[in-house]
TORDO-769798 format. One line per field, with one value per residue (C-alpha): residue in three letters; residue number from 0; chain; x, y, z. Coordinates in steps of 0.1 Angstrom, whole numbers. Layout:
% residues N
marro = ALA,...
gukol = NUM,...
zagu = A,...
x = X,...
y = Y,...
z = Z,...
This chain:
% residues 487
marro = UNK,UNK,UNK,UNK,UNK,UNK,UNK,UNK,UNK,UNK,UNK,UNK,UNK,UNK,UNK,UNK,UNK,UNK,UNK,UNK,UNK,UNK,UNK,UNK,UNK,UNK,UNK,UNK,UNK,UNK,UNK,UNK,UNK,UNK,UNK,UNK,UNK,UNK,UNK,UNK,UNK,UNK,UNK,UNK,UNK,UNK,UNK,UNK,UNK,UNK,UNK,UNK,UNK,UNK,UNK,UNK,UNK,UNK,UNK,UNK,UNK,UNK,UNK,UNK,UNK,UNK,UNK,UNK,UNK,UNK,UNK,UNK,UNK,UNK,UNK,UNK,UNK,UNK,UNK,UNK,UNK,UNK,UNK,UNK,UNK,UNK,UNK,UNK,UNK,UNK,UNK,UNK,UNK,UNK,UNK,UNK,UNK,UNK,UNK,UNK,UNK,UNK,UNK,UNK,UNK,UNK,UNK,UNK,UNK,UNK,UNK,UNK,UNK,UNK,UNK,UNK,UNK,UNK,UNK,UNK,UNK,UNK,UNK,UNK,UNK,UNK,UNK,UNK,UNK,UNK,UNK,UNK,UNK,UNK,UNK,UNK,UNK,UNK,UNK,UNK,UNK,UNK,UNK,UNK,UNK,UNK,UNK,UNK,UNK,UNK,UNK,UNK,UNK,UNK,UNK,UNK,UNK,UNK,UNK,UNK,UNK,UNK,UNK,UNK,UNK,UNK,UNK,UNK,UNK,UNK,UNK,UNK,UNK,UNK,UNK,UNK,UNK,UNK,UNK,UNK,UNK,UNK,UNK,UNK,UNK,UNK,UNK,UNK,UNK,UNK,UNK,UNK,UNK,UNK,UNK,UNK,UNK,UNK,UNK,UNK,UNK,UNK,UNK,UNK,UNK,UNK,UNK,UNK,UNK,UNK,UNK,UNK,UNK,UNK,UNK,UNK,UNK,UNK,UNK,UNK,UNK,UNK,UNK,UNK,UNK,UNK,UNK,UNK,UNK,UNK,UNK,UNK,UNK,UNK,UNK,UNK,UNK,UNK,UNK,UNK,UNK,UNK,UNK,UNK,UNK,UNK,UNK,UNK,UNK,UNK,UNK,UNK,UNK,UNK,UNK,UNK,UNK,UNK,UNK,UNK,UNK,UNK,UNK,UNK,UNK,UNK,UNK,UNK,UNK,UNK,UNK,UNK,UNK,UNK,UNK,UNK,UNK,UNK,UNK,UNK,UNK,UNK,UNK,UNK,UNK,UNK,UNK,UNK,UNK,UNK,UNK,UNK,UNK,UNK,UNK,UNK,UNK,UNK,UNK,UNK,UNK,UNK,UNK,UNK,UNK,UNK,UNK,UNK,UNK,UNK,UNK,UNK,UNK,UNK,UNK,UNK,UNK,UNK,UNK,UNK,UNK,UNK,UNK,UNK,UNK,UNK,UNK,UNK,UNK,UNK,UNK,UNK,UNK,UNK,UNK,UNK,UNK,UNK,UNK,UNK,UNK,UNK,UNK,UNK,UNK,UNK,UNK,UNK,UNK,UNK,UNK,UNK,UNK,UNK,UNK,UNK,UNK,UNK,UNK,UNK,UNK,UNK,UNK,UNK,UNK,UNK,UNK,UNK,UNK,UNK,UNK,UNK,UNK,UNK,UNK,UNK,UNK,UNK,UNK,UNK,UNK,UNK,UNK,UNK,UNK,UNK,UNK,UNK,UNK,UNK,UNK,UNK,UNK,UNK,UNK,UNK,UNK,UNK,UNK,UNK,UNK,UNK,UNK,UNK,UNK,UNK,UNK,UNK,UNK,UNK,UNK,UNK,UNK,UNK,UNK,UNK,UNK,UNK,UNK,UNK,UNK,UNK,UNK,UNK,UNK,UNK,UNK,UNK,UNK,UNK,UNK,UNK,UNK,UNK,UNK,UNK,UNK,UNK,UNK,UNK,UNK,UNK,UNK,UNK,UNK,UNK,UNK,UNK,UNK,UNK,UNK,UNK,UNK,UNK,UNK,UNK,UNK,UNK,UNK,UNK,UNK,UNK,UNK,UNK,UNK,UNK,UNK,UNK,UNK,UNK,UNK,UNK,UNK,UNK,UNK,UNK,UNK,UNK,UNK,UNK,UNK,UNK,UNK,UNK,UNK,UNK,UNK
gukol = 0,1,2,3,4,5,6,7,8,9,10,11,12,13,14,15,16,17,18,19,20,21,22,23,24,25,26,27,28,29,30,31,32,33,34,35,36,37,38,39,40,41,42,43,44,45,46,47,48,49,50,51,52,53,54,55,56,57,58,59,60,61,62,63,64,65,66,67,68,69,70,71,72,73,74,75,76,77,78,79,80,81,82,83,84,85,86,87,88,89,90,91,92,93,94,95,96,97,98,99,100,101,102,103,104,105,106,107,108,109,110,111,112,113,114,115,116,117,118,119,120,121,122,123,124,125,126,127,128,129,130,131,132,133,134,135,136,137,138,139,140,141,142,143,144,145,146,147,148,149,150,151,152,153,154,155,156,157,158,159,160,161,162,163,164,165,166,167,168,169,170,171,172,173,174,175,176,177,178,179,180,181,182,183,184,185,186,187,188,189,190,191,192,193,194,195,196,197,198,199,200,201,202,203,204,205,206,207,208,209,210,211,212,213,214,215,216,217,218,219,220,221,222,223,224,225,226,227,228,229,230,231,232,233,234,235,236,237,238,239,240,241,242,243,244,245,246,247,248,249,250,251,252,253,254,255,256,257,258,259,260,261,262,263,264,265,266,267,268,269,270,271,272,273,274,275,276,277,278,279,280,281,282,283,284,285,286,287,288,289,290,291,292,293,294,295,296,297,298,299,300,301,302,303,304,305,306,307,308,309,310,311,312,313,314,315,316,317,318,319,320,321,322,323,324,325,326,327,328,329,330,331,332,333,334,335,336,337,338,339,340,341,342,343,344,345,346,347,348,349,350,351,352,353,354,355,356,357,358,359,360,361,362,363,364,365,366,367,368,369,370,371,372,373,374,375,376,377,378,379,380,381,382,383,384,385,386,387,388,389,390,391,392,393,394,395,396,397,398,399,400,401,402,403,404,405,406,407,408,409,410,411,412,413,414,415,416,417,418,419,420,421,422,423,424,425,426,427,428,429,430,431,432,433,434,435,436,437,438,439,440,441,442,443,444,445,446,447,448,449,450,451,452,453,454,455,456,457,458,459,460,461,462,463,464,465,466,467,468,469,470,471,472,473,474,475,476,477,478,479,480,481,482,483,484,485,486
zagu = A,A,A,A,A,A,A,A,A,A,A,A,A,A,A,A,A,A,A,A,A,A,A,A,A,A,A,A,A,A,A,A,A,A,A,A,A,A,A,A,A,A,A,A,A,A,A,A,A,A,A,A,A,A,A,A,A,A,A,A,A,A,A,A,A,A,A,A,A,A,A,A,A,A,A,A,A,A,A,A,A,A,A,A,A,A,A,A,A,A,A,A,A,A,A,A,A,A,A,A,A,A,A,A,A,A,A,A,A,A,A,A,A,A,A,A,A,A,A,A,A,A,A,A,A,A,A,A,A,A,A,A,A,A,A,A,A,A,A,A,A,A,A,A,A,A,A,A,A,A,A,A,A,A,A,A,A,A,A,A,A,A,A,A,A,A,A,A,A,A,A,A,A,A,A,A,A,A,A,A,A,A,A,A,A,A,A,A,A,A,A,A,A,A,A,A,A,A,A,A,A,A,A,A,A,A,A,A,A,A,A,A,A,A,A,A,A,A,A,A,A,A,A,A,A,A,A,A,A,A,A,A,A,A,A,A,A,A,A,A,A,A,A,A,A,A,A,A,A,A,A,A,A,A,A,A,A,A,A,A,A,A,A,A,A,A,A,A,A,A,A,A,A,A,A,A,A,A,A,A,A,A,A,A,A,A,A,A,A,A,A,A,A,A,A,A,A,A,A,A,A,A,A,A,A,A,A,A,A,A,A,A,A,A,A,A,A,A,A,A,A,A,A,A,A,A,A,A,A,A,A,A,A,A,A,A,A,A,A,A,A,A,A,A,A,A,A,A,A,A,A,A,A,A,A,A,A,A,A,A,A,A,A,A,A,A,A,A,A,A,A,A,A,A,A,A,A,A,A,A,A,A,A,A,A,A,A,A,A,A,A,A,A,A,A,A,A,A,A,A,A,A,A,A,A,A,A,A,A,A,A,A,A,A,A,A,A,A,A,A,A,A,A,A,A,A,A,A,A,A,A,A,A,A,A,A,A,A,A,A,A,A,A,A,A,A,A,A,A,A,A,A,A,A,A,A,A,A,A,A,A,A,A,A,A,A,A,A,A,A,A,A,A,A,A,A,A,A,A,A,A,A,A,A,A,A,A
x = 247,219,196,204,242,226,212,234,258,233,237,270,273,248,263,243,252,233,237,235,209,230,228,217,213,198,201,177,178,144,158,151,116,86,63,80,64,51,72,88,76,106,95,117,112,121,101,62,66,91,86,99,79,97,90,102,116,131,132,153,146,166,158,174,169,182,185,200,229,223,184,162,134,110,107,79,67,38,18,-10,-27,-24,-51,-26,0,34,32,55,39,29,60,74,108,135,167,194,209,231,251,264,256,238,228,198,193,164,166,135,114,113,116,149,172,209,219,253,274,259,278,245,229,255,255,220,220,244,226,192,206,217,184,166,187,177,141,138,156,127,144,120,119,137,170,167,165,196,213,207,218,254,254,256,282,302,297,289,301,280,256,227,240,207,181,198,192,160,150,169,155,120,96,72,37,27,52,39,1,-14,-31,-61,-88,-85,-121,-125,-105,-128,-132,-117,-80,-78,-54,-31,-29,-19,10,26,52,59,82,117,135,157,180,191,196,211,248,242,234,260,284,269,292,281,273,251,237,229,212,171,174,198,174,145,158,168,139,124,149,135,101,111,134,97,78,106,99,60,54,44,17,7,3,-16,-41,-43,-53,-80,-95,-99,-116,-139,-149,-159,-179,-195,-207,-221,-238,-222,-222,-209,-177,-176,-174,-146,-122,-126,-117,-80,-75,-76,-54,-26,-28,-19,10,19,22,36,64,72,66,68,97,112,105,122,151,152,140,155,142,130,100,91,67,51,47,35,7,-3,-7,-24,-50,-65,-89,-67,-77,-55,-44,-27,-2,-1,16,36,55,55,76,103,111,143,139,141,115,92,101,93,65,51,62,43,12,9,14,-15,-37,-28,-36,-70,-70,-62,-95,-116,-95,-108,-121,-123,-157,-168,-167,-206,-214,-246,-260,-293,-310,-330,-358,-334,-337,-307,-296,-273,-248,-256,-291,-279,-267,-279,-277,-252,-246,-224,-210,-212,-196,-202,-214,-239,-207,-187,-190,-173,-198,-227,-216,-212,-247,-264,-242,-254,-290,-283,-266,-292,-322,-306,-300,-322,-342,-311,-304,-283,-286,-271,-266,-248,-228,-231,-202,-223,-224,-258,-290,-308,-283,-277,-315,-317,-287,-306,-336,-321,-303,-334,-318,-342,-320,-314,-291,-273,-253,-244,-238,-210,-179,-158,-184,-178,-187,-161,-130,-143,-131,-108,-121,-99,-110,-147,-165,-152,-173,-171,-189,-200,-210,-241,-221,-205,-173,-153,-151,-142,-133,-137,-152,-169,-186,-188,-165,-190,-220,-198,-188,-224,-233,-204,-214,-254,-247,-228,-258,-282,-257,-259,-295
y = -125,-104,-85,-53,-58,-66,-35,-14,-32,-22,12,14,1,18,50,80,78,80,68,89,73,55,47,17,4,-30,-37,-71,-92,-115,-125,-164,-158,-174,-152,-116,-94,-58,-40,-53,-42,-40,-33,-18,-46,-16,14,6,41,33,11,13,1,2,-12,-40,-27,-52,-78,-57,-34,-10,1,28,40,49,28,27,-1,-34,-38,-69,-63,-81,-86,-96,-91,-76,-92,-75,-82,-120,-146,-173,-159,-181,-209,-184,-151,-149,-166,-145,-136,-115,-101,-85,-47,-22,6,-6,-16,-54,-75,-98,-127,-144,-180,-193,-181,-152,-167,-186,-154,-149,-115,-106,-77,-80,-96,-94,-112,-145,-147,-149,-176,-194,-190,-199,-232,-244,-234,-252,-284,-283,-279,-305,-332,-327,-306,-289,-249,-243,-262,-250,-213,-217,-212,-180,-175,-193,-174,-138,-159,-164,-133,-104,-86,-103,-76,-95,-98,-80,-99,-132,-117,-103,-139,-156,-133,-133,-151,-176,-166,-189,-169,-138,-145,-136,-156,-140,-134,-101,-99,-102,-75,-46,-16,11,-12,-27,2,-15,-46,-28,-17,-53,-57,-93,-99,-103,-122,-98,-125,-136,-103,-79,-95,-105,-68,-58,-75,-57,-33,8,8,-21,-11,26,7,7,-29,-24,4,-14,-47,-18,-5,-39,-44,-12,-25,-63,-40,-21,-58,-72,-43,-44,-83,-81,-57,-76,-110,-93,-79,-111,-122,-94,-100,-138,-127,-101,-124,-148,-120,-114,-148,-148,-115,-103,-58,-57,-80,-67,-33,-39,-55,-29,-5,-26,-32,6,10,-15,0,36,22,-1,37,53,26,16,34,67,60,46,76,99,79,72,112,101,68,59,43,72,88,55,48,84,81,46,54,86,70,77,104,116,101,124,152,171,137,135,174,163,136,155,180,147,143,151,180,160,141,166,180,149,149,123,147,178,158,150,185,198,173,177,217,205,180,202,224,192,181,176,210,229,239,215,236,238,223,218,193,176,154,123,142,171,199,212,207,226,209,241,233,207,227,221,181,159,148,118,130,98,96,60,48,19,2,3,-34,-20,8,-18,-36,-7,0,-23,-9,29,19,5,36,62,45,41,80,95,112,122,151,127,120,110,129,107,117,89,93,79,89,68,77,43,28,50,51,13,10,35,10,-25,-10,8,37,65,99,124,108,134,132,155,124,142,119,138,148,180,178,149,173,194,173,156,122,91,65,52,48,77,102,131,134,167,182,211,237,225,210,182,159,125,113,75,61,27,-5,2,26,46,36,42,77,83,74,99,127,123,108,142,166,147,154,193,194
z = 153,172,149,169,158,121,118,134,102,80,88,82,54,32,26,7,-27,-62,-94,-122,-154,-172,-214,-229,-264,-272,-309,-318,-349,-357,-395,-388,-373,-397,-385,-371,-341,-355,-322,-293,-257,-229,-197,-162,-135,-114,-123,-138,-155,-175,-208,-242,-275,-309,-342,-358,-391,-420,-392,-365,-337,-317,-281,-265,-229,-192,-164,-127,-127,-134,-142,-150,-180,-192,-232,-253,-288,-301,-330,-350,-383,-378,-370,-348,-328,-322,-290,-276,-281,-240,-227,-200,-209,-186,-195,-176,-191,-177,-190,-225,-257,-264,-290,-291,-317,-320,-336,-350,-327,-304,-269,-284,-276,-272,-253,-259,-241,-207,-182,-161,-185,-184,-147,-149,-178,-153,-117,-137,-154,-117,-105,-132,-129,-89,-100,-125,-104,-78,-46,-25,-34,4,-12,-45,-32,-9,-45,-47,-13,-18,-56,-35,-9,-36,-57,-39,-66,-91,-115,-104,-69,-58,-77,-63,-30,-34,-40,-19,14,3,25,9,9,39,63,53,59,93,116,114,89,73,72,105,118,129,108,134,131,94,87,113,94,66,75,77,51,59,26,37,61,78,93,62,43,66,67,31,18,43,13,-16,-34,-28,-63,-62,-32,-49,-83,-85,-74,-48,-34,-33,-16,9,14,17,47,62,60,78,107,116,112,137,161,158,166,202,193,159,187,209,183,165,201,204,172,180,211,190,160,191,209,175,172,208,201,233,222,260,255,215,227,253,232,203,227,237,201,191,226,213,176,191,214,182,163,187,198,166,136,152,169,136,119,150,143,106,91,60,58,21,41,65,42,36,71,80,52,66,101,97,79,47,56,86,120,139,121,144,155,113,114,144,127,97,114,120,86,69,39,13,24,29,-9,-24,-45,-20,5,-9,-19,21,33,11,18,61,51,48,73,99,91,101,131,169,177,147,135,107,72,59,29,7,-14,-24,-8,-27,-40,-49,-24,-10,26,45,72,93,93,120,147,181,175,176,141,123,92,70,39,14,-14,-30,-43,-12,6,44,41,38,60,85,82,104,131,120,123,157,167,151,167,203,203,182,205,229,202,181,141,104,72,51,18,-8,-35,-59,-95,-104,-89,-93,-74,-46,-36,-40,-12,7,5,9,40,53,63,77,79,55,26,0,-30,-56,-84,-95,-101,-70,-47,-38,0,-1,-17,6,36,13,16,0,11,25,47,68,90,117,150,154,186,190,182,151,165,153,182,171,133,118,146,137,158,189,197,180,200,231,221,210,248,261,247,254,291,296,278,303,334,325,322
């Protein structure tokens, strides 16, 4: 089956539909154990919010709590006040609840447990035993995962239908690495690689989910394995453009090594050209079509860029999203912080800020107009920034006497070590930083993540924003070749 008819399957057959939080109560006996746990821990494979810790009282605990269908936890006990713990005490145990009442015994020791009540629980006990008998007689992991893939065949309507998939769709870690070295990939384009989900094999689960009850499909798990589906439909749509920058940044990392700025410079410039058409093509148009989408907001946050590359595009596909999106607390979070984007986007006069510089004097961003300035923004503890540095000093001594220069904001919170930085990287222009632990020129522009800067034109105008290598040398050269051309 073509994956355009898969997904157009997919569609169909996950309808919009919620579950309501259903009850649980998990009663647990420990009256055999030697030497008893204080509390039991039970944590939501799910949800990382949501965890429950209850005493142990007279050798029996009682958990009560909400869940979302058919949920896998993990168990544990928690000992205190004795020198040796049990061999058990950091087994990793799992258990499968849903809506109900259980009972746990534990016999002799803790990890020995009986859960009875949950039919979720016996499939489980059943799909594992064949999966451990597989294991044990020495089949390679591809055979012994097609059980979990036959289990779903077989019971679609299964509790644990969804964890069965999850694991039977999910790509080993050597199909989900790149062919590149992440460390390699240039600066101005790592947010590109991040977007790569690369955890599911969308051949696989598409018809398979297609089989999934509505209510399975609406539980915690079932939403996240959809989701997860989401993200390998946008990967299966984005791998021409994830070839061709692979390509590119083979092509770079060998321009590096030949210390060939010409060829270096080039090829930054087609990778950040493929990364837009990549946006644009794919997860744009995803978005466009998919307002709803429990991944749009995800992939709206990613491509915009943790400090806001392109604000105005950001409010653009904003716009796209469904309601509910955009009133999700994820939602709201990224309309403030685009409020404040949009006061620093191309055009808009840079807001002025103050702090002090190294021996302590205040200086004003204001103080700076009539140059062409780079708004830096790093820290001592920041590795990309350092290694961004080099480049910077390139850059600042090439067109520091065409009207161009630096006043980088350090986001340290140590004075020793900030000025150290500043001297191992012999930087020469004005460094400031407020050593508070938000700097306030950084909420200012709402910075997240560093390094991150603003080009800022002679009259105080934003005109470029996280440029790094050599596209900013090249933007740099722009802007003075064109102040020389007036004159």
């Amino acid at each position: 089956m073509k994956l355009k008819s898969l997904i157009y399957l997919l569609v169909m057959a996950f309808p919009a539909i919620t579950i309501a939080q259903q009850d649980f109560v998990l009663q647990g006996s420990l009256n055999t154990l030697k030497n008893k746990p204080s509390a039991v821990y039970l944590k939501d494979m799910e949800d990382n919010n949501t965890f429950y810790k209850v005493a142990v009282v007279n050798g029996s605990y009682t958990i009560r709590g909400k869940l979302n269908g058919p949920t896998q936890f993990n168990i544990l006990p928690i000992y205190t006040g004795i020198k040796a713990k049990p061999d058990d005490a950091n087994e990793v145990l799992f258990i499968f609840l849903e809506k109900g009442n259980f009972r746990i015994i534990h016999k002799d020791k803790f990890s020995n447990l009986k859960v009875s009540g949950s039919a979720a629980q016996k499939d489980y006990e059943s799909l594992n035993s064949m999966i451990t008998q597989k294991t044990l007689s020495g089949y390679p992991d591809s055979v012994v995962n097609e059980l979990n893939g036959e289990f779903v065949r077989k019971n679609p309507s299964s509790r644990i239908a969804v964890y069965a998939l999850k694991k039977y769709v999910q790509k080993r870690k050597s199909d989900t690495t790149g062919t590149v070295n992440y460390d390699n990939v240039p600066l101005s384009i790592k947010n590109a690689y991040l977007l790569y989900n690369g955890q599911t094999n969308i051949y696989k689960a598409l018809p398979l989910f297609e089989k999934l009850s509505s209510t399975l499909k609406a539980s915690s798990a079932g939403q996240d394995l959809f989701k997860k589906i989401e993200y390998a439909k946008v990967d299966q749509r984005s791998i021409k453009y994830r070839k061709k920058l692979d390509s590119l940044v083979r092509l770079h990392t060998a321009a590096v090594m030949q210390s060939d700025p010409v060829r270096k410079s080039d090829i930054e410039i087609q990778l950040k050209t493929t990364q837009i058409k990549m946006y644009t093509e794919v997860y744009i148009a995803y978005i466009k079509k998919n307002p709803s989408s429990p991944i749009a907001m995800k992939l709206l946050q990613r491509i915009s860029g943790d400090n806001f590359d392109d604000p105005e595009q950001a409010s653009f596909v904003y716009k796209l999203l469904s309601d509910s999106i955009k009133n999700s607390s994820p939602g709201l979070e990224f309309k403030s912080r685009l409020s404040i984007a949009l006061k620093t986007a191309i055009g808009q006069i840079a807001p002025n800020f103050s702090q002090p510089d190294s021996i302590g004097r205040l200086i004003s961003l204001s103080s700076y107009r009539g140059k062409y300035i780079l708004i830096d923004f790093w820290a001592s503890w920041c590795k990309p920034c350092r290694e961004e540095n080099p480049n910077m000093l390139k850059v600042y001594h090439k067109y520091k006497d065409k009207g161009f220069t630096i006043l980088s904001i350090s986001l340290d919170t140590n004075k020793n070590n900030w000025l150290r930085a500043v001297h191992q990287d012999n930087l020469p222009w004005t460094q400031l930083c407020d050593l508070k632990q938000k700097n306030e020129a950084a909420k200012l522009y709402d910075i997240l993540g560093i390094p991150a800067n603003l080009l800022i034109d002679k009259e105080g105008k934003v005109v470029s924003k996280n440029l790094f290598g050599e596209l900013l040398d090249r933007k740099i050269s722009e802007l003075t070749a064109t102040e020389i051309d007036h004159n």
